[in-house]
C-alpha positions in Angstrom: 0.0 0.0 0.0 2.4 2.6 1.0 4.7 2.0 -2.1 2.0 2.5 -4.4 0.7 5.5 -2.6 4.7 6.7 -3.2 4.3 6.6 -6.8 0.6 8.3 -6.9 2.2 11.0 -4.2 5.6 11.1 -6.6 3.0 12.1 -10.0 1.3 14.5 -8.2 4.2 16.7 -7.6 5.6 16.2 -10.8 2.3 17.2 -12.4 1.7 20.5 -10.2 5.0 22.0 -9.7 7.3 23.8 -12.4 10.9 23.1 -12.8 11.6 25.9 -10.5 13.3 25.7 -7.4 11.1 27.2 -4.3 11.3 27.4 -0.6 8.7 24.9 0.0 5.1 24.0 -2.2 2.6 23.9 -0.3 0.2 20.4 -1.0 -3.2 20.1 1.1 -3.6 16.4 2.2 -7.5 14.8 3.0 -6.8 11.8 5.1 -10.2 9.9 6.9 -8.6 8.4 10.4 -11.7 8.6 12.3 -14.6 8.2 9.7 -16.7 6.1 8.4 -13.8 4.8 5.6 -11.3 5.2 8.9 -10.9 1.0 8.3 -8.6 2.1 5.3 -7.7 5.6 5.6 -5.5 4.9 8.6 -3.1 2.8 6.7 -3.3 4.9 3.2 -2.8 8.1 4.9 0.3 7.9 6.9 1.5 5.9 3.6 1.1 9.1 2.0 3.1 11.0 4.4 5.8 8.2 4.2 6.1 9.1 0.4 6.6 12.6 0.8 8.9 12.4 3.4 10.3 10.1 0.7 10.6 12.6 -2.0 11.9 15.4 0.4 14.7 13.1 1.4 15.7 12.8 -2.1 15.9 16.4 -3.0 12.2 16.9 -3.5 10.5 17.9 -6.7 13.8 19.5 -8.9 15.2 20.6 -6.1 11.8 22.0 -4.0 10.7 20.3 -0.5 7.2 19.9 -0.5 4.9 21.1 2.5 1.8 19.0 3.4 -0.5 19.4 5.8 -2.9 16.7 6.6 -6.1 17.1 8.1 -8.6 14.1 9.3 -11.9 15.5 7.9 -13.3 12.2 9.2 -14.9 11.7 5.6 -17.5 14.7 5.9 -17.3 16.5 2.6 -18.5 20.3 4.1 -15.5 19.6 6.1 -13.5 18.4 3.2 -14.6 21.6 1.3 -13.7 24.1 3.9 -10.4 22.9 4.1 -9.8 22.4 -0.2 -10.5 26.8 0.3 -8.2 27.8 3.4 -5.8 25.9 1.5 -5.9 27.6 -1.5 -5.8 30.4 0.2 -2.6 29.2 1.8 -1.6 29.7 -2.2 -2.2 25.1 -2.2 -0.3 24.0 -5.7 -1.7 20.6 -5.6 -4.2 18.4 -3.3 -4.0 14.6 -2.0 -7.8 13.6 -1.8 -9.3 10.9 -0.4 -13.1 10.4 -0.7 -15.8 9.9 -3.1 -17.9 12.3 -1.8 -15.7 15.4 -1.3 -13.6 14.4 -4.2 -16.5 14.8 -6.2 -17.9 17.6 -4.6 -14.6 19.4 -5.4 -14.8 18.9 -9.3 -15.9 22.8 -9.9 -13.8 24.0 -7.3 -10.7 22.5 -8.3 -11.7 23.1 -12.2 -11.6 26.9 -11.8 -8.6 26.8 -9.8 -6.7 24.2 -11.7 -5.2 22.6 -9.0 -4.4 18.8 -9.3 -5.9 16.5 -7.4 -5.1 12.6 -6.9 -7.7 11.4 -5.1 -8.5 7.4 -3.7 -11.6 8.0 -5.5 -12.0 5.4 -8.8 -15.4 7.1 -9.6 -15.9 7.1 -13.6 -17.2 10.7 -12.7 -13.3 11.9 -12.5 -12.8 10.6 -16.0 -14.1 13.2 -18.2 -12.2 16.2 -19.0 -14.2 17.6 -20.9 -17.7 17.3 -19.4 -19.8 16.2 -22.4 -20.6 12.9 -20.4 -24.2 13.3 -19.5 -23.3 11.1 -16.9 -20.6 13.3 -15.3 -22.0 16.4 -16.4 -19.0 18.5 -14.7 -15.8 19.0 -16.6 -12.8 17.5 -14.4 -9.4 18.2 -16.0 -7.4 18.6 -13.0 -9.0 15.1 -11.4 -6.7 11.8 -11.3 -6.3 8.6 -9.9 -4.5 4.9 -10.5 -5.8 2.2 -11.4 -9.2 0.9 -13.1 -12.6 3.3 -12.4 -15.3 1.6 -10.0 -17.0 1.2 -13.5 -14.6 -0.8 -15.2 -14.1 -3.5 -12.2 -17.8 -3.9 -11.8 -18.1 -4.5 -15.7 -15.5 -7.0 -15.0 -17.3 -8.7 -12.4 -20.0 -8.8 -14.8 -18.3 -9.9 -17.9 -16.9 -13.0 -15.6 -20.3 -13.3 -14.2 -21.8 -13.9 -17.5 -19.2 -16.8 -18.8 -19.8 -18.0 -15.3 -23.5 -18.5 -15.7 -23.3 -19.7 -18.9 -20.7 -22.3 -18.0 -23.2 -23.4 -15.3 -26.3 -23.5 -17.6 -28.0 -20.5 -16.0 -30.0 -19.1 -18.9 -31.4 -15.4 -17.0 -28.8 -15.4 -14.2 -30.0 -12.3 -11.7 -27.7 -9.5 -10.7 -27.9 -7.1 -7.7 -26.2 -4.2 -6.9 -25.5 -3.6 -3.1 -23.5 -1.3 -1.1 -24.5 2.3 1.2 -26.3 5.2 -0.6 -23.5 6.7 -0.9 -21.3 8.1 -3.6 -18.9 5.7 -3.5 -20.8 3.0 -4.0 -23.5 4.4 -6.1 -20.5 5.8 -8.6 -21.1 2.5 -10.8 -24.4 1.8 -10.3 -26.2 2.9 -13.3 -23.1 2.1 -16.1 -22.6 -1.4 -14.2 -26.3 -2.4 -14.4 -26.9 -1.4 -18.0 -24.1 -3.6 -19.1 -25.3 -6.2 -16.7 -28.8 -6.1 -19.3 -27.0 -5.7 -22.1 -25.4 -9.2 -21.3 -28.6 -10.8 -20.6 -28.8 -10.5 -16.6 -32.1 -10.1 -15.1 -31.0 -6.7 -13.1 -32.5 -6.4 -9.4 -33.6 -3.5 -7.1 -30.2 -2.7 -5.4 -30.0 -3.6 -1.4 -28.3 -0.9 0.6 -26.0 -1.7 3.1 -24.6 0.3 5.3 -20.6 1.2 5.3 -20.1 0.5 8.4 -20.5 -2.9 10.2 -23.7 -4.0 11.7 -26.4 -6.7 11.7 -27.3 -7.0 7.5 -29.5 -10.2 8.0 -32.3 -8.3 6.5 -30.6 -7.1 3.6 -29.7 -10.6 3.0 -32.7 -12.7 3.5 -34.0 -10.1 1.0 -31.0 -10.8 -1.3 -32.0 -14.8 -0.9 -35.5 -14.4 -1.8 -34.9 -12.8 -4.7 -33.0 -15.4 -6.3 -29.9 -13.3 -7.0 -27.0 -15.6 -8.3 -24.3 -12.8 -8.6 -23.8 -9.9 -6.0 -21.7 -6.9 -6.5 -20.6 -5.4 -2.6 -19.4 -1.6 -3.1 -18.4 -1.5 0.4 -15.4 -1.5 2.7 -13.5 -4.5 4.6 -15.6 -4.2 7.8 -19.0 -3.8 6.3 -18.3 -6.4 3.5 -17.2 -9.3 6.9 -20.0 -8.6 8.6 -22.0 -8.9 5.6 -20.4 -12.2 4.6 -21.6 -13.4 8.2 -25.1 -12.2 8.2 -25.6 -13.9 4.8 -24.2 -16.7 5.9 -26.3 -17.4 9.1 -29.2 -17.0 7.0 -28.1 -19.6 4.4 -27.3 -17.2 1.4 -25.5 -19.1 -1.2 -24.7 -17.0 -4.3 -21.6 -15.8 -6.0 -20.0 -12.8 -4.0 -17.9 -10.1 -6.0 -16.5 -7.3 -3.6 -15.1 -4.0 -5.0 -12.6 -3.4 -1.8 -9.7 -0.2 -2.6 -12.5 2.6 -3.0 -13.3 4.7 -0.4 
């Protein structure tokens, strides 16, 4: 984790800072270490401090030390917001974000100041520069992250799903979506599930499911009765276990997909 959060930390300076050699650049750093994504954030965030110590050690960014300051907006986006703006005001040349939510919420914001953000965010929403998606509807230029979208794994799942059910004879195999109303695991929702019918599933009303852990016997006696052979769990580690075990006490027995790395 913290070696790939050194190469996403490493491409953010290079992006934001000229060739120039400054006191110090100032980077604002989101970090979630009491939230509800806390079950990550406390490993990914120090991991980003690690790399820019890194980088600092090693002469910086051509030759300029980078200053972050990292702030535990416990995954509330007005929180996440108020900080993105006493930052810039702090004259911020680039942001480490964190959330779905904020990340998101900070597409206009961060558009009109055209200051780079890498976020831990996948959503497909941070994929179009140019805003012509009806999907995405804002322009986000300045937005990047590693890795595939929360779109493209959950088409994956699918596309396995469907050789799966074919292999196995299932002729209308049913698909549900689960995870919290959220933005984070609501970012694939809609693109997931229209591929889902465009393969031939039988798509389901989505269950939501709390991010954090609790009780989800409910949710999954209503995942059983439905007949759902393939489930796709946009949640985190804590939520997904306890889910696993309140399925499983109620005698759930379908194929279990989990999108794990958002936030």
């Amino acid at each position: 984790m913290k070696r790939a959060v050194m190469a996403v930390s490493f491409l953010v300076a290079g992006a934001a800072f000229p060739a120039l050699a400054q006191d110090k650049a100032f980077v604002g750093h989101l970090a979630d270490y009491t939230g509800a994504t806390s079950f990550v954030g406390k490993y990914y965030g120090p991991g980003v401090r690690d790399a820019v110590d890194f980088i600092n050690a090693n002469g910086g960014v051509a030759g300029t030390p980078i200053d972050m300051e990292t702030v535990d907006y416990a995954y509330k986006i007005p929180d996440a917001i108020a900080n993105y703006k006493r930052w810039k005001g702090k004259g911020m040349v680039a942001l480490q974000g964190w959330g779905t939510g904020d990340t998101e919420a900070l597409i206009g914001f961060v558009a009109d100041d055209k200051v780079p953000v890498w976020s831990a965010s996948y959503s497909g929403h941070l994929t179009d520069p140019t805003g012509k998606n009806p999907d995405t509807k804002k322009p986000a230029p300045y937005n990047f992250f590693y890795g595939p979208s929360y779109t493209d794994a959950c088409r994956a799942m699918v596309q396995w799903a469907a050789g799966d059910a074919k292999a196995k004879g299932i002729a209308k195999p049913k698909y549900v979506h689960t995870g919290d109303n959220h933005p984070y695991p609501n970012a694939p929702k809609e693109a997931c599930s229209n591929f889902a019918k465009e393969l031939g599933f039988e798509v389901l009303t989505p269950v939501v499911i709390p991010l954090k852990p609790g009780d989800f016997k409910a949710q999954c006696l209503t995942i059983k009765d439905s007949g759902a052979n393939y489930v796709y769990v946009g949640n985190l580690g804590g939520s997904v276990v306890s889910m696993l075990k309140s399925c499983d006490t109620v005698g759930l027995n379908v194929h279990l997909s989990r999108e794990h790395m958002g936030r």
